[in-house]
N, CA, C and O of each residue as an XYZ file, in Angstrom:
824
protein
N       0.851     -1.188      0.000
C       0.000      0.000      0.000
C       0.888      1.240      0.000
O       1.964      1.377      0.581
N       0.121      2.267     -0.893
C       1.233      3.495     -0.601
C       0.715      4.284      0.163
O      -0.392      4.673     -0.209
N       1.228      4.849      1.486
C       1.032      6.056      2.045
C       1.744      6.673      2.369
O       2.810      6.315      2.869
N       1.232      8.257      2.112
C       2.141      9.424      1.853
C       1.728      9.659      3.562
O       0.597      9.966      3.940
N       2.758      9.467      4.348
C       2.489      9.722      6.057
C       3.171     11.037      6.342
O       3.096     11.436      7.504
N       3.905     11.863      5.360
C       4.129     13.304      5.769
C       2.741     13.803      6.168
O       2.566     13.478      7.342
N       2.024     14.245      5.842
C       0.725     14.505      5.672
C      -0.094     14.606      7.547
O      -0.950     15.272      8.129
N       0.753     13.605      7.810
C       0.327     13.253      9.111
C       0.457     14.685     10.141
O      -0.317     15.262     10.905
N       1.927     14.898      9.683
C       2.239     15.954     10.922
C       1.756     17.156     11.195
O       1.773     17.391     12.403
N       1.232     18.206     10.381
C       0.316     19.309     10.292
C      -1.173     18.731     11.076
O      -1.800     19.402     11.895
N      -1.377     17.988     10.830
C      -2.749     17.493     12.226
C      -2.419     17.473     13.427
O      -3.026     18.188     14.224
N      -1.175     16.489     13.919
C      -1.190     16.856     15.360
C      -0.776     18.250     15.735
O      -0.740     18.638     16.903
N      -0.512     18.873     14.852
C       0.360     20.157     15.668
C      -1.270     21.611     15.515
O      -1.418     22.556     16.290
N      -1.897     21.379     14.690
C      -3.410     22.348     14.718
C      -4.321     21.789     14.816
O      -4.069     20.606     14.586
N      -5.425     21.951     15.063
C      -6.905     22.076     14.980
C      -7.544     22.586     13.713
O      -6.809     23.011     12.822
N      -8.973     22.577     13.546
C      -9.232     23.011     12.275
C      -9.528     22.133     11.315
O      -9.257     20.932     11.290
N     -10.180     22.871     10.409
C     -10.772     21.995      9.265
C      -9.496     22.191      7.802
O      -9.170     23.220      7.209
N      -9.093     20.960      7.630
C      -8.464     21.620      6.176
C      -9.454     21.184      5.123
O     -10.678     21.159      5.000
N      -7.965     20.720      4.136
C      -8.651     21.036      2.448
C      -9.725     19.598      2.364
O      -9.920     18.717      3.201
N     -10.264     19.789      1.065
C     -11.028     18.594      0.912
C     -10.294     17.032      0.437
O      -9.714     16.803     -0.625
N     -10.412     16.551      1.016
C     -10.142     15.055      1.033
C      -9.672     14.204     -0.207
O      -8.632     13.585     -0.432
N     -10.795     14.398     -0.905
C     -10.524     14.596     -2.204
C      -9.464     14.751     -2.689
O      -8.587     13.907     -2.873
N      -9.464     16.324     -3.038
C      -8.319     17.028     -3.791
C      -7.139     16.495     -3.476
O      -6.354     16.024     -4.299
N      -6.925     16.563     -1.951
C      -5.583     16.412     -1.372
C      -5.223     15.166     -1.671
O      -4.032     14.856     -1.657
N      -6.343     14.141     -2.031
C      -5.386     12.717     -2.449
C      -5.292     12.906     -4.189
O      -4.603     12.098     -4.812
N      -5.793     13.669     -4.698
C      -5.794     14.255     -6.318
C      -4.265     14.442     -6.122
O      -3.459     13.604     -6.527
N      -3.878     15.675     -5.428
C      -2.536     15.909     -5.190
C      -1.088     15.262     -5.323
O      -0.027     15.516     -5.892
N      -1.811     13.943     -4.195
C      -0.579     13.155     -3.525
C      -0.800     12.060     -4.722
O      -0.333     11.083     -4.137
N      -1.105     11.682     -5.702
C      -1.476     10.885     -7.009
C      -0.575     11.641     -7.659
O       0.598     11.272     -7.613
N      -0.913     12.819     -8.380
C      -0.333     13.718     -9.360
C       1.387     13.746     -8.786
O       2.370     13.556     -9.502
N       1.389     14.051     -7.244
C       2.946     13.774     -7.071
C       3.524     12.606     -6.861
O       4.585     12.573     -6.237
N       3.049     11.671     -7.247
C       3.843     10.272     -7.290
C       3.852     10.346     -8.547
O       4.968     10.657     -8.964
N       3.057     10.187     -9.377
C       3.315      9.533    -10.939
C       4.561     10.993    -11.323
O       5.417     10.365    -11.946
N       4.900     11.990    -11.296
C       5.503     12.601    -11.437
C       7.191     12.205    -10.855
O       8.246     11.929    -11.426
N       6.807     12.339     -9.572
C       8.243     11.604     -8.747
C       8.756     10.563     -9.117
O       9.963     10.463     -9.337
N       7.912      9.611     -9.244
C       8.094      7.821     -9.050
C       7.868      7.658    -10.763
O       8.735      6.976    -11.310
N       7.213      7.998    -11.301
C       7.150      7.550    -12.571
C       7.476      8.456    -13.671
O       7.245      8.104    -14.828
N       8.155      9.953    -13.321
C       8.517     10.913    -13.902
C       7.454     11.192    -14.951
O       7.765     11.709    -16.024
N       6.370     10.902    -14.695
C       5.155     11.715    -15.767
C       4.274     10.469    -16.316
O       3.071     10.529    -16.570
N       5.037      9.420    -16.438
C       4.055      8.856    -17.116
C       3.144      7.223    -15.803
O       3.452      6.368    -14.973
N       1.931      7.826    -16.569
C       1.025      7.047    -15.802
C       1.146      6.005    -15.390
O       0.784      5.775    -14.236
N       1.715      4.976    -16.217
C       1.683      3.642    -15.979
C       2.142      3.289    -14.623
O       1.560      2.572    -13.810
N       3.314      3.922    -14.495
C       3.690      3.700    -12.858
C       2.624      3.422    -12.099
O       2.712      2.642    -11.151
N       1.616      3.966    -12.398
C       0.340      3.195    -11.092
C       0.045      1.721    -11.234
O      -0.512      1.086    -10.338
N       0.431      1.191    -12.382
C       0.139     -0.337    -12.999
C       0.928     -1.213    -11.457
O       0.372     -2.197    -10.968
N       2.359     -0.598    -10.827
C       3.186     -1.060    -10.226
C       2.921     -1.119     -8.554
O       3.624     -1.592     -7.661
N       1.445     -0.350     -8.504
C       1.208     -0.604     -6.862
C      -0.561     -1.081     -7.123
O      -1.412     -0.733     -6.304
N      -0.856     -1.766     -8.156
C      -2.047     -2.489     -8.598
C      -2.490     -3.708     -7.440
O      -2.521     -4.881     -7.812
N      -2.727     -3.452     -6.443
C      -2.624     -5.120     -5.512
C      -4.199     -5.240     -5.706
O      -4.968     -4.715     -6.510
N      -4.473     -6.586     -4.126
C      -5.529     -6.377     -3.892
C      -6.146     -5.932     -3.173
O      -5.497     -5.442     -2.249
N      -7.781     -5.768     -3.051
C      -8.387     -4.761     -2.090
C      -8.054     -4.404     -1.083
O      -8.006     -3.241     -0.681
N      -7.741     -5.493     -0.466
C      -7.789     -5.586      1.216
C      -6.103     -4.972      1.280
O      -5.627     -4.804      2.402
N      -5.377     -4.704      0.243
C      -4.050     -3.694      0.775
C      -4.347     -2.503      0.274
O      -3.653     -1.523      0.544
N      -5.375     -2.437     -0.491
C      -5.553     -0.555     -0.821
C      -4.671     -0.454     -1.867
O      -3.764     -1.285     -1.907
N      -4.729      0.256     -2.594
C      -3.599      0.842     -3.535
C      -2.829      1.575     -3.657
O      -1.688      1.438     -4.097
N      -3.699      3.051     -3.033
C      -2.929      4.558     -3.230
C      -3.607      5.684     -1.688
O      -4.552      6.472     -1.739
N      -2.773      5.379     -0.542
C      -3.346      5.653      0.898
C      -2.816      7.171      0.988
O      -1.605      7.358      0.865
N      -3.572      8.125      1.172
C      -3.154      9.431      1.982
C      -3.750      9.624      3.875
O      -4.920      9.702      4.251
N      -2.442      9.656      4.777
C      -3.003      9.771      5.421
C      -3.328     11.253      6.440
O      -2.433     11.947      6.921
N      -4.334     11.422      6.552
C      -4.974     12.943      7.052
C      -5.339     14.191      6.200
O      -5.295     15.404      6.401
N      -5.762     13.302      5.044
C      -6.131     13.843      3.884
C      -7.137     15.550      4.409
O      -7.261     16.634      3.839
N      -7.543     15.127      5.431
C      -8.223     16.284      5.837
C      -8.328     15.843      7.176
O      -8.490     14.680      7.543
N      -8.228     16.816      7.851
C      -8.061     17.167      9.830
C      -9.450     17.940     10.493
O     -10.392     18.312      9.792
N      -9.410     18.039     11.379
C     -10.796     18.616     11.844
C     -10.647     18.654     13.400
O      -9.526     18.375     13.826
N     -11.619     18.961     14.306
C     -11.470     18.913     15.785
C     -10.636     19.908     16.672
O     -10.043     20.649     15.888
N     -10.446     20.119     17.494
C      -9.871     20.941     18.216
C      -7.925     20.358     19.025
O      -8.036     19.634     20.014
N      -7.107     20.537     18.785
C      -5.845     19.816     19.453
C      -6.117     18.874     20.878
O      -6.553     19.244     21.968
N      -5.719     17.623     20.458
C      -6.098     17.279     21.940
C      -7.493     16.881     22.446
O      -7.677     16.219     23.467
N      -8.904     17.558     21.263
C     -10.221     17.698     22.363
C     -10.791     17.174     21.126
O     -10.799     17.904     20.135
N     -11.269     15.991     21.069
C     -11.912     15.478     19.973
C     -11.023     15.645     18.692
O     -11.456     16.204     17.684
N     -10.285     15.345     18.746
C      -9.715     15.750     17.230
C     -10.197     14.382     16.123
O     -10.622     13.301     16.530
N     -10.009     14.750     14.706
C      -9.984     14.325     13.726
C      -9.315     14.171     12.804
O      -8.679     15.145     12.401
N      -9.214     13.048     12.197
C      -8.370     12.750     10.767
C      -9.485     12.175      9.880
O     -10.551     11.819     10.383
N      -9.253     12.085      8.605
C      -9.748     11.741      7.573
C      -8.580     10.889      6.658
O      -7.577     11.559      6.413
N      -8.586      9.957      6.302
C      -7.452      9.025      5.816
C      -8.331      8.467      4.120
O      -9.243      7.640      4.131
N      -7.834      9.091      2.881
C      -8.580      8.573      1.715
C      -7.468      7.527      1.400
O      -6.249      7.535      1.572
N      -8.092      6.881      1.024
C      -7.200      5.296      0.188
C      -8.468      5.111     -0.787
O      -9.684      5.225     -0.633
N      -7.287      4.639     -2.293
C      -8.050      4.449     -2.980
C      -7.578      2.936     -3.869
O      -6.421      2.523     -3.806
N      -8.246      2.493     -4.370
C      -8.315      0.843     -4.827
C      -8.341      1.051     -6.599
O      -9.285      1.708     -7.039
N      -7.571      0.635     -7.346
C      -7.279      0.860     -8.141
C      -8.155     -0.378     -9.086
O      -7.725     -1.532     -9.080
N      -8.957     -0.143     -9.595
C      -9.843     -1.201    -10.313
C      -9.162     -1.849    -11.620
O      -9.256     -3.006    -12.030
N      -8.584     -0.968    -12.050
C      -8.263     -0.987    -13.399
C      -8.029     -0.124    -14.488
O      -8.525      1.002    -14.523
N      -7.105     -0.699    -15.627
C      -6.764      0.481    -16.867
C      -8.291      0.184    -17.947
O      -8.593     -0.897    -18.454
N      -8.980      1.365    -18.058
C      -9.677      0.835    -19.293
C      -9.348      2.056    -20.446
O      -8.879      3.164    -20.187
N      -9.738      1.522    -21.822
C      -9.041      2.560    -23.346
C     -10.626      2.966    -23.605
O     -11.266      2.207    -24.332
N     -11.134      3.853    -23.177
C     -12.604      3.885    -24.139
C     -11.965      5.566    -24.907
O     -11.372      6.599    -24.594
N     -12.843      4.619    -26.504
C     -12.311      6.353    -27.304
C     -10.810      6.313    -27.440
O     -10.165      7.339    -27.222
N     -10.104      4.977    -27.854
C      -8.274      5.534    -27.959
C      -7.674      6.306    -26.675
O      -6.543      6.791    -26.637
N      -8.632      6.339    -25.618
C      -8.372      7.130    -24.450
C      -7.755      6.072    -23.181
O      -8.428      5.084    -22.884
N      -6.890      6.255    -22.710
C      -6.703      5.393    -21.269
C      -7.018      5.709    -20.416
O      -6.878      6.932    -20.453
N      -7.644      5.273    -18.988
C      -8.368      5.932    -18.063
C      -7.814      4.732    -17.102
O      -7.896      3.526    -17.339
N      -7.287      5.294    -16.074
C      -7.102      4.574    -14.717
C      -8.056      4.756    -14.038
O      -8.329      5.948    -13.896
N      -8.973      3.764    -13.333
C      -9.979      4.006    -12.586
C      -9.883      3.244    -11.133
O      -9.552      2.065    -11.016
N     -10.200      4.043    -10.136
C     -10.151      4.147     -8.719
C     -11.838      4.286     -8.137
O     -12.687      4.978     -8.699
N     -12.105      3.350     -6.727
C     -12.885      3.751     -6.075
C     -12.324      4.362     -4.470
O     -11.455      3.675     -3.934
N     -12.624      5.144     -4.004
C     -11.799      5.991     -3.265
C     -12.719      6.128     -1.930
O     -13.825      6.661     -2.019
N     -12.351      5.757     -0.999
C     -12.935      5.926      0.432
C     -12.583      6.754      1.145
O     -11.362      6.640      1.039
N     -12.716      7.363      1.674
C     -12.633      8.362      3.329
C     -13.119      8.234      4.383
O     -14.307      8.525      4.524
N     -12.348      7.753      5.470
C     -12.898      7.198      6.675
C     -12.504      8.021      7.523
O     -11.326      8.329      7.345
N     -13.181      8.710      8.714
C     -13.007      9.386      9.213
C     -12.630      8.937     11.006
O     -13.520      8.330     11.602
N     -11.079      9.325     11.906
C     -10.524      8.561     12.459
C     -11.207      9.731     13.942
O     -10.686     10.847     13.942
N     -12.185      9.491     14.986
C     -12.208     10.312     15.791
C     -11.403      9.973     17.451
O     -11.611      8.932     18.073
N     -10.878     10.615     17.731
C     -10.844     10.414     19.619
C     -11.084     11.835     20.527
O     -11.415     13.008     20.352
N     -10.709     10.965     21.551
C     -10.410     11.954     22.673
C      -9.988     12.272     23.892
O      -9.816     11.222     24.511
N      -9.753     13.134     24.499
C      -8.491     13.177     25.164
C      -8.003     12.237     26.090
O      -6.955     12.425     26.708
N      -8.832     11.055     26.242
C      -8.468     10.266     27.384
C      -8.564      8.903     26.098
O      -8.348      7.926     26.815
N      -8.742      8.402     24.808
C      -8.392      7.804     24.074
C      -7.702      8.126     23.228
O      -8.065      7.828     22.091
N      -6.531      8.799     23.387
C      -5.257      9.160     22.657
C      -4.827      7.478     22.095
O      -4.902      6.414     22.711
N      -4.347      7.782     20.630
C      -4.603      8.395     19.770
C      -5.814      7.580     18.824
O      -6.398      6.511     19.001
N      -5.902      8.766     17.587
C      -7.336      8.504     17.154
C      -7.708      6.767     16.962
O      -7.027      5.749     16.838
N      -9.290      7.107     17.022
C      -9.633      5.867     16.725
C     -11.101      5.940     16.169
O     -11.531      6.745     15.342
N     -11.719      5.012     16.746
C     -13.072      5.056     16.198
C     -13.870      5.440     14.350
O     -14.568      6.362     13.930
N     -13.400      4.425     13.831
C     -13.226      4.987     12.187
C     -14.637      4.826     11.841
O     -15.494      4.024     12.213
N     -14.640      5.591     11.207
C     -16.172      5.980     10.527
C     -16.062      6.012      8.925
O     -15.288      6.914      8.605
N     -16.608      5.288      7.744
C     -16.489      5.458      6.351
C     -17.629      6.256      6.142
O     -18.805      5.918      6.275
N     -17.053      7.632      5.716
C     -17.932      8.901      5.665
C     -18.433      9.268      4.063
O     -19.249     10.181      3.936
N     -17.921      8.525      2.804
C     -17.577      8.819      1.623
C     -17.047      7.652      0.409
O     -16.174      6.860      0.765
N     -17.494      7.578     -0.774
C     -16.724      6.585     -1.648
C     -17.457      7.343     -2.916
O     -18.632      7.621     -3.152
N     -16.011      7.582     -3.741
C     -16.725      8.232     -4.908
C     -15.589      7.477     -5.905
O     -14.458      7.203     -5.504
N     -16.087      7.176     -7.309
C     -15.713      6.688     -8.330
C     -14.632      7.672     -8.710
O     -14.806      8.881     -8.560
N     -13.521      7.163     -9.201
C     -12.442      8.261     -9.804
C     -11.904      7.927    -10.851
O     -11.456      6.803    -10.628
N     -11.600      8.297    -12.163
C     -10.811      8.283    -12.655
C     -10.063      9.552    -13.465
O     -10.312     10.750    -13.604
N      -9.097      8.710    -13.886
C      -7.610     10.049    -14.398
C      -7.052      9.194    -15.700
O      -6.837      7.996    -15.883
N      -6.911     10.467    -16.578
C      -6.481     10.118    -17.792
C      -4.565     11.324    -17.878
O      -4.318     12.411    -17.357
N      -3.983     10.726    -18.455
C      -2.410     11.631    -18.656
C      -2.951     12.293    -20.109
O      -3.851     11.913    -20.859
N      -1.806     13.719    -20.217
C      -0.401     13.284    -19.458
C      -0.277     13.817    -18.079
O      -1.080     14.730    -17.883
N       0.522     13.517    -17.001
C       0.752     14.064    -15.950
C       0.471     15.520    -15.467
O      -0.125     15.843    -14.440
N       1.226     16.640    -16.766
C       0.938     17.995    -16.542
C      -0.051     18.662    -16.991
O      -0.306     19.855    -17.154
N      -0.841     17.159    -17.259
C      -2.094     18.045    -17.705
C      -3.625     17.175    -17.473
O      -4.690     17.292    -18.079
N      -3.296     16.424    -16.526
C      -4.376     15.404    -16.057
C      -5.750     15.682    -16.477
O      -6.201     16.825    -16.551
N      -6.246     14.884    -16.683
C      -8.507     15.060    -16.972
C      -8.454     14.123    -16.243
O      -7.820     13.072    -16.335
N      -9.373     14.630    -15.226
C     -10.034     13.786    -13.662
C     -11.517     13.609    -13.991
O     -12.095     14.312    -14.820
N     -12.070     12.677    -13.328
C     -13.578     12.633    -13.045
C     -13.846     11.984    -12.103
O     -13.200     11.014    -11.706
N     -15.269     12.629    -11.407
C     -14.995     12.147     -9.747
C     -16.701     11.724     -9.908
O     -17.445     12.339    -10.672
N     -17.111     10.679     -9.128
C     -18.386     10.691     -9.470
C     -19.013     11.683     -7.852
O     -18.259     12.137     -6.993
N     -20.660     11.794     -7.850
C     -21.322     12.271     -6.903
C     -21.447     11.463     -5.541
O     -21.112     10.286     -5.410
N     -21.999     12.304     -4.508
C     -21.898     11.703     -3.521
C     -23.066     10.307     -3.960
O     -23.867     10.387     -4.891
N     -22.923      9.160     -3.104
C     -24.000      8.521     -3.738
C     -24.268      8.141     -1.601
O     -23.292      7.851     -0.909
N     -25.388      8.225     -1.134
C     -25.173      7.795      0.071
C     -26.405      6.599     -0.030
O     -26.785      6.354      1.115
N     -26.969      5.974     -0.807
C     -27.465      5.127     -0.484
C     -26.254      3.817     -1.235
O     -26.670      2.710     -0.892
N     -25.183      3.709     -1.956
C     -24.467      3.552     -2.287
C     -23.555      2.959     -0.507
O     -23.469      1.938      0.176
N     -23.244      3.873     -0.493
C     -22.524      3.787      0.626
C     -22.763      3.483      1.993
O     -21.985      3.299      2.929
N     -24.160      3.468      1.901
C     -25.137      2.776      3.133
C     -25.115      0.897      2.911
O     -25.201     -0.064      3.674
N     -24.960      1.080      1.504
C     -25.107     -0.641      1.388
C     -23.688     -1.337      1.628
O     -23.617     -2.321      2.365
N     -22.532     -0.798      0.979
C     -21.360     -1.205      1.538
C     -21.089     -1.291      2.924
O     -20.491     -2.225      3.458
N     -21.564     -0.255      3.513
C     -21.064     -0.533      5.271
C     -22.164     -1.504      5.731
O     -21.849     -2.286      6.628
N     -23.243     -1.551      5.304
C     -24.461     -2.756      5.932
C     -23.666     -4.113      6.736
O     -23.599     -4.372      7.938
N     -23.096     -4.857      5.509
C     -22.340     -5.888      5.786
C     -21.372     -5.808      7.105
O     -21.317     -6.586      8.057
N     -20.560     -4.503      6.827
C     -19.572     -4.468      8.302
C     -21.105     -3.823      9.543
O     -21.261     -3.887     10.762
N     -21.652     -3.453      8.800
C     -22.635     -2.787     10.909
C     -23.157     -4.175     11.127
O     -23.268     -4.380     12.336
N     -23.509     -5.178     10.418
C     -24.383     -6.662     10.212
C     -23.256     -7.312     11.634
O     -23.495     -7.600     12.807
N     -21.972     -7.337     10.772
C     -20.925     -8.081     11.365
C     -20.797     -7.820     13.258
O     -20.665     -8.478     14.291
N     -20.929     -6.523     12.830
C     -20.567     -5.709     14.182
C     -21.665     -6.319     15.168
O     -21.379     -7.167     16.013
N     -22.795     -5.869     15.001
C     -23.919     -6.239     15.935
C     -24.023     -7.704     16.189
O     -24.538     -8.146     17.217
N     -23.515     -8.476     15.217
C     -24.142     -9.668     15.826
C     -22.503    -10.221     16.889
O     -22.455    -11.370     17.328
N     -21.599     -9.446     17.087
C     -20.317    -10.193     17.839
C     -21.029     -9.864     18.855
O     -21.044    -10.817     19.634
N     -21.671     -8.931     19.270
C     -21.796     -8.951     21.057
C     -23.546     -8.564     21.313
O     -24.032     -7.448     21.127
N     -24.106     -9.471     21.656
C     -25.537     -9.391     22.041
C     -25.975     -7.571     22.223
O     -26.894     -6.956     21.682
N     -25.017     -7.125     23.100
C     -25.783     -5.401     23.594
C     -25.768     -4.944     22.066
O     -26.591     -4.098     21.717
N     -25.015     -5.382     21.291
C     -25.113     -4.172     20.293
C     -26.124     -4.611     18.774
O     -26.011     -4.243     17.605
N     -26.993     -5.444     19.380
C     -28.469     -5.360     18.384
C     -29.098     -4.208     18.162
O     -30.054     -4.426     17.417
N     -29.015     -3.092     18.454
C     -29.778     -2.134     17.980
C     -29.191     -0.800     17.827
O     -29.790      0.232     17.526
N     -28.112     -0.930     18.038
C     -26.829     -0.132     18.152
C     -26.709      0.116     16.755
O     -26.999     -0.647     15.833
N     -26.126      1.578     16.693
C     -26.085      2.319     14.949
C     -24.905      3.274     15.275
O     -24.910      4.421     14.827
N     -23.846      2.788     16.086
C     -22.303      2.855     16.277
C     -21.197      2.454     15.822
O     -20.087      2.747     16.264
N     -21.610      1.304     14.310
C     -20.563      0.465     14.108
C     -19.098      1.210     14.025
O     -19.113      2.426     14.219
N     -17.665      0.495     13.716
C     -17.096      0.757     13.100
C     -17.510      0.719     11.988
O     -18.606      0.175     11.858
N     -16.748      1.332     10.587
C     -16.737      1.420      8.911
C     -15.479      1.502      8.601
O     -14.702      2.325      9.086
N     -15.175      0.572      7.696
C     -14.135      1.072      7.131
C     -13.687      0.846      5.734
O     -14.518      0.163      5.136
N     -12.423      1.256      4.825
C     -12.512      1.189      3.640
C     -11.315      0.898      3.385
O     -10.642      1.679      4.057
N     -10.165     -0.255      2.386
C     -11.413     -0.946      1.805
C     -11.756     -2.902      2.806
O     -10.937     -3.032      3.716
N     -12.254     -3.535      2.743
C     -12.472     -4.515      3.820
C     -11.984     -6.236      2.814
O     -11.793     -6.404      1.610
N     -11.939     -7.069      3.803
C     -11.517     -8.253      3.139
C     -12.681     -8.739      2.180
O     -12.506     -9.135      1.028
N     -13.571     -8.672      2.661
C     -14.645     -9.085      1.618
C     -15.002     -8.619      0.275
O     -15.552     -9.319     -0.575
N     -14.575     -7.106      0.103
C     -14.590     -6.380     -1.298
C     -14.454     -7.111     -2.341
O     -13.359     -7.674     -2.358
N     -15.132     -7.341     -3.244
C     -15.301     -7.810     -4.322
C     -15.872     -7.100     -5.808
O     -16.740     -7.482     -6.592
N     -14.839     -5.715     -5.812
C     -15.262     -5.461     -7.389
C     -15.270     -5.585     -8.645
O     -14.280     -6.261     -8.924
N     -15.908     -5.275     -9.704
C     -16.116     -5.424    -10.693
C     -16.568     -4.491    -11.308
O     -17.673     -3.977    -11.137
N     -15.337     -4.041    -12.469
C     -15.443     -2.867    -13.183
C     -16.070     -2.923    -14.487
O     -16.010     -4.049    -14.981
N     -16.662     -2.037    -15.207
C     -17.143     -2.182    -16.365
C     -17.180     -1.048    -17.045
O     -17.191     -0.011    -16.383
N     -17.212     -0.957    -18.663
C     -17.714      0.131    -19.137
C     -18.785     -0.209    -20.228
O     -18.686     -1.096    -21.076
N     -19.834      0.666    -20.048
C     -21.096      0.455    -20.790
C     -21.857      1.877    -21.163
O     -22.400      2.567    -20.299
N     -21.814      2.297    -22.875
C     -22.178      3.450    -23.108
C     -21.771      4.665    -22.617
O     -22.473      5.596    -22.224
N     -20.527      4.573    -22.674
C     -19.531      5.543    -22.205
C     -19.799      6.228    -20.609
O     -19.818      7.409    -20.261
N     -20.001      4.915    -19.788
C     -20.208      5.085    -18.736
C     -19.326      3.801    -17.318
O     -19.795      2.674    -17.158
N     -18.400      4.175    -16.697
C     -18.059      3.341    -15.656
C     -19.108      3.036    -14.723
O     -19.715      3.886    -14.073
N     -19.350      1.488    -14.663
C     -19.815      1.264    -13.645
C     -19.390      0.227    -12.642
O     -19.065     -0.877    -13.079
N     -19.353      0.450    -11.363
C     -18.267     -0.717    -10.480
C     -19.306     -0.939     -9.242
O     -19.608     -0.034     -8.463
N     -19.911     -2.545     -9.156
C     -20.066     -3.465     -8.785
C     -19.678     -4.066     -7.548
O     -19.222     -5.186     -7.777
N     -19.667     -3.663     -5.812
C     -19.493     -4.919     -5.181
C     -20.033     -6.158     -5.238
O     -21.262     -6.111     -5.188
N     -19.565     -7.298     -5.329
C     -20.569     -8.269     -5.456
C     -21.018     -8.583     -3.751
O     -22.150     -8.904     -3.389
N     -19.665     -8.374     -2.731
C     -20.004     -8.478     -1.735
C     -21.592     -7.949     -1.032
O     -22.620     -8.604     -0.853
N     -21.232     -6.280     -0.696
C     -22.400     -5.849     -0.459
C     -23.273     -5.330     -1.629
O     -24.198     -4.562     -1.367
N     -23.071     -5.643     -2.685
C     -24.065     -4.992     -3.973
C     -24.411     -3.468     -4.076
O     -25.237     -2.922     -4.808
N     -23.561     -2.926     -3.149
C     -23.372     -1.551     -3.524
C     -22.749     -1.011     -5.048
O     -21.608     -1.382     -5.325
N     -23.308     -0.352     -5.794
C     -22.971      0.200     -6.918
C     -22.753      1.472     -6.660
O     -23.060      2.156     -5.684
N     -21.896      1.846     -8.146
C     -21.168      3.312     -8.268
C     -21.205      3.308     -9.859
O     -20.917      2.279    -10.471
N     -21.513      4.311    -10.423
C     -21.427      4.742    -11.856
C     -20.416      6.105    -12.037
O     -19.966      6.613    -11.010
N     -20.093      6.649    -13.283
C     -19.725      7.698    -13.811
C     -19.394      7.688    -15.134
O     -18.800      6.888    -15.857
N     -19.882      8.700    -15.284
C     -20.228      9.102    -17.019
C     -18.906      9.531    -17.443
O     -18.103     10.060    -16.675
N     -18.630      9.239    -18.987
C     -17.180      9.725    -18.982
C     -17.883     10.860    -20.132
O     -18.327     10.600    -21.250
N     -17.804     12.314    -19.366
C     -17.942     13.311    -20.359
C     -17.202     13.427    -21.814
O     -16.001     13.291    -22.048
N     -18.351     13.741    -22.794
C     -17.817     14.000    -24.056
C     -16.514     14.964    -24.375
O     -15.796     14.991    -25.375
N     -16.481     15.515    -23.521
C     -15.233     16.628    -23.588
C     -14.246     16.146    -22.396
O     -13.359     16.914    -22.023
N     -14.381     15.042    -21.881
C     -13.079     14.649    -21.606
C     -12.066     13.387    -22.569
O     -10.905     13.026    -22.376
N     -13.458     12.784    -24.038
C     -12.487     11.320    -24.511
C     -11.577     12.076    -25.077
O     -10.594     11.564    -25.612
């Protein structure tokens, strides 16, 4: 798994909300294939694993909370599905999670992960001039993926039948996707929890 853990240190030292989650793993992408692969894309072909190691990890992609008093991290990792060519075009495509890490001052350090987010991504080169596409929030999407882990959760310990506390997290051993393209549209498939994700590949990006 790759994670960029500089990232880390600007959280413990402020409070505050930073940038969006997102972007900032847009960022830490754009500066690897640059660094590590001096521009050209393929280099992502070379940290291709499977789910359950993640592909491309930023951690504290975004911070939040007060120093010390509830604080927050946000950690995006994203899972690299696959290269697809639609249109003579190459498109690396990613599904991308954000789990959000909370504590507090007497459970130093964070914990309690929460999967707050999963949006479809992909990126086409060259490097200095990337075309991104991110899909929308989808939250019934993302209600069905965590089902399976809150399912898991409640049934280990009798008190927590009615409990809506689980952990979440992203991405899990059970993940099972399946990428596709159909009418110039990505669509990716858990088979596990049957959560789906689409995105259109705009005409003005083939």
């Amino acid at each position: 798994m790759v994670t960029r853990s500089w990232a880390l240190l600007p959280l413990l030292l402020a409070g505050g909300c930073s940038a969006n989650p997102i972007k900032a793993w847009q960022a830490s992408l754009t500066e690897y294939v640059v660094e590590q692969g001096n521009g050209d894309l393929n280099v992502l072909r070379s940290i291709d694993r499977s789910p359950t190691e993640g592909d491309f990890g930023l951690i504290g992609a975004a911070k939040g909370g007060v120093l010390f008093i509830a604080p927050q991290r946000t950690d995006a990792t994203g899972v690299l599905l696959g290269h697809r060519v639609v249109d003579d075009r190459g498109w690396y495509v990613y599904l991308l999670g954000m789990v959000q890490y909370r504590g507090m001052w007497a459970d130093w350090p964070l914990d309690d992960p929460r999967l707050t987010d999963i949006r479809l991504v992909a990126l086409s080169g060259p490097a200095d001039a990337l075309s991104w596409l991110v899909s929308e929030p989808d939250a019934e999407a993302l209600k069905r993926y965590c089902d399976p882990q809150v399912e898991a959760w409640r049934r280990s310990h009798p008190s927590r039948t009615d409990a809506d506390d689980a952990p979440t997290v992203f991405p899990t051993a059970g993940d099972q996707f399946r990428l596709s393209v159909d009418a110039g549209v990505f669509d990716v498939v858990d088979e596990h929890s049957r959560a789906r994700w689409t995105l259109p590949i705009a005409p003005e990006q083939h």
